[in-house]
Structure formats: structure tokens, C-alpha cells
C-alpha positions as CSV (number, residue, x, y, z in Angstrom):
1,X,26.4,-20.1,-3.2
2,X,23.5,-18.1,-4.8
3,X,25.9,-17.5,-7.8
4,X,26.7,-21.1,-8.1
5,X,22.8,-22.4,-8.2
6,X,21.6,-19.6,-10.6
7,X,24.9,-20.6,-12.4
8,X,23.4,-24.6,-12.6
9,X,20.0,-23.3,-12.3
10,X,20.8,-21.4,-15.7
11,X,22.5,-24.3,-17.3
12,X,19.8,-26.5,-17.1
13,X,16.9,-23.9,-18.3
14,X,18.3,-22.5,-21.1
15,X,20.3,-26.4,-22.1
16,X,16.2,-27.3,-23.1
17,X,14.6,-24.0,-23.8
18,X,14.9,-20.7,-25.7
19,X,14.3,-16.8,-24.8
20,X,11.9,-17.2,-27.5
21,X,9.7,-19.3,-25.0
22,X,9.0,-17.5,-22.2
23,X,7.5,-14.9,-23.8
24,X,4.9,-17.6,-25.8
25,X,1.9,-17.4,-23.8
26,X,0.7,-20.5,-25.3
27,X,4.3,-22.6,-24.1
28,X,3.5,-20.9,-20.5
29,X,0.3,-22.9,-20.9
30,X,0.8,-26.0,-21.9
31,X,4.0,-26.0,-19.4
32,X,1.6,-24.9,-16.6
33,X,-0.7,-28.0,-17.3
34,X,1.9,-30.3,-17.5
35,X,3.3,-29.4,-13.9
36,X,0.0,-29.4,-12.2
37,X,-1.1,-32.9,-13.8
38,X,2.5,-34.2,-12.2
39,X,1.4,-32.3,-8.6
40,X,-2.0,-33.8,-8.8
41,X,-0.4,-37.2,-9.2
42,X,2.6,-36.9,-6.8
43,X,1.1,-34.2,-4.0
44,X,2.9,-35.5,-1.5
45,X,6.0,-35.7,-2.7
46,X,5.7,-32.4,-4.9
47,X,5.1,-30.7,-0.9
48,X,7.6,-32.7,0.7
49,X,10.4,-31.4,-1.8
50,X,8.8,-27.6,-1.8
51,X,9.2,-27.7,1.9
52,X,12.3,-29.2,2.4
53,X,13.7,-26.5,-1.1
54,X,11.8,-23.3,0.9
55,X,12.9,-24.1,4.3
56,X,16.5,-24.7,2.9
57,X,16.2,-21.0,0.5
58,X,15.0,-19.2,4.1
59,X,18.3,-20.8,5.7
60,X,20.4,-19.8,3.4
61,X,19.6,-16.0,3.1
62,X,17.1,-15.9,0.1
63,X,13.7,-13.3,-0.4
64,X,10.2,-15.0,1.1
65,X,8.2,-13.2,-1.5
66,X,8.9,-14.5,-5.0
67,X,9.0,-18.5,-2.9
68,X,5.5,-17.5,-1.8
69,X,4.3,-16.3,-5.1
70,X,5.2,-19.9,-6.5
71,X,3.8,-21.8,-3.3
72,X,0.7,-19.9,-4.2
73,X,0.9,-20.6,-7.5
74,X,1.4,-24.3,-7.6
75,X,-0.6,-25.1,-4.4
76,X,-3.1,-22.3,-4.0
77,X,-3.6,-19.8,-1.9
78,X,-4.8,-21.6,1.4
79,X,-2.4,-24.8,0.8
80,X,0.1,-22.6,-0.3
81,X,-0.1,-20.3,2.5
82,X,0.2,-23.4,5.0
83,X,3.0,-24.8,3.3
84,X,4.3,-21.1,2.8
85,X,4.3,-20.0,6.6
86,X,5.7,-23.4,8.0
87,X,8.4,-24.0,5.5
88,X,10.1,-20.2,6.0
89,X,9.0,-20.6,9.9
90,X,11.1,-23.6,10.2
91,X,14.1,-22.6,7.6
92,X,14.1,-18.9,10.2
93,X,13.9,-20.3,13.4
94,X,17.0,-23.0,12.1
95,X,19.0,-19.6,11.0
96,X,18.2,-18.0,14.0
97,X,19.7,-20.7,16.2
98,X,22.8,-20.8,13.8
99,X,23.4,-17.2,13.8
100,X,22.5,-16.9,18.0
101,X,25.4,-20.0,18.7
102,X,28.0,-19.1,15.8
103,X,27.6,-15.7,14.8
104,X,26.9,-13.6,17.6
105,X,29.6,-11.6,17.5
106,X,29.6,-10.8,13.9
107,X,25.7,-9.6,14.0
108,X,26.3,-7.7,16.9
109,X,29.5,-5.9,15.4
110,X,27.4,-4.9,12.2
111,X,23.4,-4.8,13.0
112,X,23.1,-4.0,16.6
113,X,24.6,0.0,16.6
114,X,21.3,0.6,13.9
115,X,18.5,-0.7,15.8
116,X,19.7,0.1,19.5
117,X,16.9,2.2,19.8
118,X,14.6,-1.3,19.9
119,X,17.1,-3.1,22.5
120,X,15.0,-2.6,25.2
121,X,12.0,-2.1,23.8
122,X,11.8,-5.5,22.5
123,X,13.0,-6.8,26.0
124,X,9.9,-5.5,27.6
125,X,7.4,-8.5,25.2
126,X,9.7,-9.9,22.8
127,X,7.5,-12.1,21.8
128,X,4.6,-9.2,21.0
129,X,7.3,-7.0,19.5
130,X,8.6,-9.3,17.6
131,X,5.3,-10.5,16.2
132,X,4.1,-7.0,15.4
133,X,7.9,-6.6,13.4
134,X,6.7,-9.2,11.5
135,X,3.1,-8.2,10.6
136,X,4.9,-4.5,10.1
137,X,7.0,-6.4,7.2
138,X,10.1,-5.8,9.5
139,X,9.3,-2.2,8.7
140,X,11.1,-2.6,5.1
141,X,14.2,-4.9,6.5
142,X,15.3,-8.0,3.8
143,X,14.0,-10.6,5.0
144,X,17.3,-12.4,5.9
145,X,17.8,-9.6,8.4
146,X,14.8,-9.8,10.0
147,X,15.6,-13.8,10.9
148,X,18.7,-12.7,12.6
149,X,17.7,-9.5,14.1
150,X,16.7,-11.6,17.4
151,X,20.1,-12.8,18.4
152,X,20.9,-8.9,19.5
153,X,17.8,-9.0,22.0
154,X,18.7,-12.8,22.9
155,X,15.4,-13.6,22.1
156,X,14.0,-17.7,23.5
157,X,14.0,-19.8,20.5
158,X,10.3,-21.0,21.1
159,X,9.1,-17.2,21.6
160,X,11.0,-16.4,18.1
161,X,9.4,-19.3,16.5
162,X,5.3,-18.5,17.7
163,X,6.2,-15.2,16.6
164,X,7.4,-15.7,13.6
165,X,4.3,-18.2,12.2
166,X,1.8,-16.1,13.6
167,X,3.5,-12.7,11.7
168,X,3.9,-13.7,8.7
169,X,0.7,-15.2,7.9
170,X,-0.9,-12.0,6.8
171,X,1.8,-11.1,4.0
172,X,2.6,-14.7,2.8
173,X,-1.0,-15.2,2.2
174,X,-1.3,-12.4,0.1
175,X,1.4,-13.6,-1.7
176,X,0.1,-16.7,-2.2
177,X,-3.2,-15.0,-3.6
178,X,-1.4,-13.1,-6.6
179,X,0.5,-16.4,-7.3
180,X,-2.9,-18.4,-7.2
181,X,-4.4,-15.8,-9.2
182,X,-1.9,-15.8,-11.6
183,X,-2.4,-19.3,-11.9
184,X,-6.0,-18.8,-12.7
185,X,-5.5,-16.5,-15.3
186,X,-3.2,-18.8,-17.1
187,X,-6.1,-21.8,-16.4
188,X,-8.9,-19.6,-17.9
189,X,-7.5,-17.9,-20.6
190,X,-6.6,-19.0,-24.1
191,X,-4.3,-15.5,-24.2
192,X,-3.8,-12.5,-22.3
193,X,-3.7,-8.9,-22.5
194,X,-3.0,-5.9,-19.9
195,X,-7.0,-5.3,-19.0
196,X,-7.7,-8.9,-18.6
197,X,-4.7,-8.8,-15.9
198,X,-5.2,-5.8,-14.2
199,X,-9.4,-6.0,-13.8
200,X,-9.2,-9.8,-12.5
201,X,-10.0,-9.9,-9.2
202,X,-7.4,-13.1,-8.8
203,X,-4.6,-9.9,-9.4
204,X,-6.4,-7.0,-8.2
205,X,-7.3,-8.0,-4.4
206,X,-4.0,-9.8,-3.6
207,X,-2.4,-6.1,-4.8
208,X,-5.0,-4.1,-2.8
209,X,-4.4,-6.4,0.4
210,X,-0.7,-5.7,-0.4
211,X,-1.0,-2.0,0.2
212,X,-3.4,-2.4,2.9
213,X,-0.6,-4.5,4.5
214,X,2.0,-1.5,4.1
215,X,-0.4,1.0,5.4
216,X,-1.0,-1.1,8.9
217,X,2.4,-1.5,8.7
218,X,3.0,2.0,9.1
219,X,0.5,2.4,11.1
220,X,2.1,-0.7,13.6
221,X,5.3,1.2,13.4
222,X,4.2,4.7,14.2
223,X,1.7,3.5,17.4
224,X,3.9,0.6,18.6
225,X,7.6,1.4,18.2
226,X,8.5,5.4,17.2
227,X,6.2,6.1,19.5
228,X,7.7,4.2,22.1
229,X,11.1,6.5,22.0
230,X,8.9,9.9,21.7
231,X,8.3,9.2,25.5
């Protein structure tokens, strides 16, 4: 399926534009203006349709990140955030209940012999441990994994669906701040050069946060789960 929309998604790009393009700064530009003027004009619709595209990339399998990066360049970081967070809450919790009623047996034949040490664990609070997964970035695990990781432990669908919007706000809105700093660097700048990206505080905080993020993560993983089995 993903080969098939890159495939079309290909098709169409490269039927209207060139290589040469995307590496014009001044194409980027006028392109960018041209897509918020039409969001400005049709904001409902333009976050009807990113919703309903998100929620359906979360359900079938694709990477939160990059979809955040966009959400936060389009919409901005705190819009983008909201629609960020409930689109990929949604399209997971819709997986999850797939996956739980259709695929049981297939997740527990190939995921549930790696993370057996978290069976019970997760039984004790599923919805705390669950939540903390989240914040903790699923300690590294694609995020397609992490959606279905819950039918092993059986987890209630509302408990896997609190859990979920709550951890993921941290990470999607840092997301969501590169991508709306990136959008601001396009908006103030008539061209760009390496300093100009790296000493904007639009790039630079967003990547800060990001490692701040994988240092609690650590942290999350080390004080809530290994230590857990050290007992």
C-alpha cells in the first residue's frame, strides 16, 4: 500500500515539477505562500482533510514524526499540536481495536516473547505504564508497534486512548515547533544559509527540547520499568 501511494504520490509531483525545484529556495517560497493563503481561506476544510489524511497514515502503519513536522508547519505549533495529538490518537486507538479483535494471534506469535518482561508490569496500572511508554517515546519502538503493543496486555480501549493523548503531547509538540519554525524561517527570510538555520531559536529550541525528551526518556525507562525487574 505504501509502495502504491509513493508510487501515485510520485507521479503527480514530479508530472508538474523538476529536481531542479526543490532545491530553489525562492520556488519553496513562493510555493509556501501560495499554500497558506489557500489554508487561510479554507481552514476548516484544510483541517478536516489533514485529520481525516493523519488519522488514516496512523492506521495504516506510517511514522508520527515527519506528519507532525507538517501539522506544525502548516498550522503552527499550538494548532498543530491539537490537531497533531487527536488525529494520531484517534487513527491508534482505531488500530488498536483492529489489531485486539483480528490480529491477536499474529501480534502475540511475533511481539509478545520480546517484551514479556513488561506483561505484568503493565498489568499492575496499564493506564500509568502505558502513558509513561508513551512520554519515554516507546523507549525507541516504531511507532506502529507501539499502537499495537497493548493487545498482548489486553489493555481497555478507553484506558489505551487517555493514555495515548496525554503521552504523546510532549514529543508531537516539539515536533510541531521545528515544523513551525521552519515555517518561519521560510516567512522571514528572502534566502537562507546554514548559520541563519542553526542560531534561530524557531530550529534550535524544538532540537534542544528533543533531546531533553530522550534524556527523560531514559530516565522514565531506568526509574519506572528496568528497575522494576532489578527487584
Amino acid at each position: 500500500m505504501y509502495i502504491v501511494c509513493l508510487g501515485i504520490l510520485l507521479f503527480f509531483v514530479f508530472s508538474y515539477l523538476d529536481f531542479k525545484d526543490f532545491a530553489d529556495y525562492q520556488f519553496i517560497k513562493k510555493n509556501s505562500e501560495e499554500l497558506f493563503d489557500y489554508k487561510e481561506k479554507n481552514l476548516f476544510l484544510f483541517t478536516l482533510l489533514f485529520l481525516i489524511f493523519s488519522i488514516l497514515w496512523v492506521f495504516f502503519l506510517g511514522f508520527a514524526f515527519p506528519i507532525a513536522i507538517i501539522s506544525g508547519f502548516i498550522f503552527g505549533k499550538w494548532y498543530g499540536t491539537l490537531i497533531s495529538v487527536t488525529s494520531f490518537t484517534v487513527g491508534s486507538t482505531l488500530l488498536y481495536t483492529l489489531a485486539r479483535h483480528y490480529f491477536y494471534q499474529l501480534i502475540i506469535k511475533h511481539l509478545e516473547e520480546r517484551i514479556k518482561n513488561y506483561k505484568n508490569l503493565f498489568k499492575k496500572n496499564e493506564f500509568l505504564y502505558f502513558m509513561l511508554f508513551r512520554l519515554a517515546g516507546g523507549g525507541g519502538t516504531p511507532f506502529a508497534i507501539q499502537n499495537v503493543l497493548p493487545v498482548i496486555f489486553n489493555m481497555k480501549t478507553s484506558n489505551y486512548f487517555y493514555s495515548t493523548l496525554l503521552g504523546l503531547v510532549p514529543g508531537i509538540f516539539i515536533a510541531c515547533s521545528l515544523g513551525s519554525g521552519i515555517e518561519g524561517l521560510i516567512e522571514k527570510n528572502e534566502s537562507l544559509n546554514y548559520l541563519s538555520i542553526i542560531f534561530d531559536p524557531g530550529i534550535y529550541w524544538p532540537i534542544i527540547g528533543f533531546i531533553l525528551v530522550l534524556a527523560i526518556s531514559f530516565f522514565v525507562k531506568k526509574i519506572f520499568f528496568d528497575k522494576q525487574f532489578d527487584r
